[in-house]
Each structure stands twice: as C-alpha cells, then as structure tokens.
C-alpha positions in Angstrom: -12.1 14.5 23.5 -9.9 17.4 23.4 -10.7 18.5 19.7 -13.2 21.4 19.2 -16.7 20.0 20.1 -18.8 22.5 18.6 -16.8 22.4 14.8 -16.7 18.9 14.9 -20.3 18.3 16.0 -21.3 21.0 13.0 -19.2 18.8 10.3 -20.9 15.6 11.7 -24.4 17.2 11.1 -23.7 18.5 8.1 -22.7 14.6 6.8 -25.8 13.3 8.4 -27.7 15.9 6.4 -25.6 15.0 2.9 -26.6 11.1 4.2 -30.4 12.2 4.4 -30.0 13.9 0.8 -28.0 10.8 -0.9 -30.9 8.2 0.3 -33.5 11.0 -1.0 -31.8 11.2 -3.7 -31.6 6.9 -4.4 -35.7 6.9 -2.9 -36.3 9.2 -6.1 -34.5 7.9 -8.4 -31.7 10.5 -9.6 -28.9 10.1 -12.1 -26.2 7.5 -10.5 -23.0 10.4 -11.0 -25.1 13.0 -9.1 -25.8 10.4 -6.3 -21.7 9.4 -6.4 -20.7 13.0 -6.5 -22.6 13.7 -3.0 -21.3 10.7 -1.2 -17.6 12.1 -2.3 -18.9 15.0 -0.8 -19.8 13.3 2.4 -16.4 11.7 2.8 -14.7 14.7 2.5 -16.7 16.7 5.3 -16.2 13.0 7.2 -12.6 12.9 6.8 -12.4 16.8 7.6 -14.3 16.2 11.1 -11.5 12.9 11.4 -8.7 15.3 10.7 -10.3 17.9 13.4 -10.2 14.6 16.3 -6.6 13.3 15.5 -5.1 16.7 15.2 -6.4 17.5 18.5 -5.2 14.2 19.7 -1.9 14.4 18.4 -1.6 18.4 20.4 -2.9 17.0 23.6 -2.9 13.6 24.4 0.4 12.8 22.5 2.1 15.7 23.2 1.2 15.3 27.0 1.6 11.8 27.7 4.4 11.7 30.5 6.6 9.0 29.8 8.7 8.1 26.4 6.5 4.5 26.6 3.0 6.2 26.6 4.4 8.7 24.0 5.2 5.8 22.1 2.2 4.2 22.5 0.0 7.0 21.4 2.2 7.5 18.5 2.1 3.8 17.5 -2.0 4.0 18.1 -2.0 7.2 15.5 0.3 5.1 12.7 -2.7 2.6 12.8 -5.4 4.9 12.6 -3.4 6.2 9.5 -3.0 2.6 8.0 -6.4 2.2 8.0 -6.7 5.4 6.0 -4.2 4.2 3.1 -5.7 0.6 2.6 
C-alpha cells in the first residue's frame, strides 16, 4: 500500500472507536437520531481513510504502471471501485 500508513491507520482507529461508542450507545439504550448521527459520523471518517488508499493508488500505482494496457487496467479497476460508491 503506497498511501500514508500511519494517517490511515489513525482514521481506521478512530472508526473502530466510533463503532465501540455506536454499540455502547444501542447496549444502553440512547435516543435512535443520536445513534444514526454517529454512524454518519463513522462513514465519513471511513470514506476519508478510502479516499486517503485510492488517492495514493491513483499517484503511484496508476501513474506508474508501464504499459498503456496496465494503465488501462488500473484505471478500469478504479471506475469500479467508484461504481460501487454511487449505487
């Protein structure tokens, strides 16, 4: 992975954290909004750490692939990932 490890490992743990809070929070109970409004907050700092891997992938491993076909390929593989995003 070419992305930054450390910021990416510290948006990861930050989710897991928010995860931990969000089935504390169902365990005891709390208002269903409050619950909603921390898993929104979760999938933000999720697709932040997401944004941090394929914008590294897109510097390095697109922009160095050595031949128009693997370029192509790793271009084709990123329009997926971003498919996935919009369904």
């Amino acid at each position: 992975m070419k992305a930054d490890k450390a910021k990416v490992s510290k948006l990861l743990k930050t989710a897991k954290g928010q995860i931990d809070g969000i089935l504390r929070m169902i365990e005891e109970d709390r208002y269903c909004v409050d619950i909603s409004n921390q898993i929104m907050a979760t999938q933000a700092v999720l697709k932040k750490a997401n944004l941090e891997v394929l914008t590294a992938h897109c510097k390095s491993c697109v922009a160095g692939a050595s031949t128009p076909k693997q370029n192509d390929e790793k271009i084709e593989e990123i329009i997926a990932l971003l498919s996935k995003l919009i369904k």
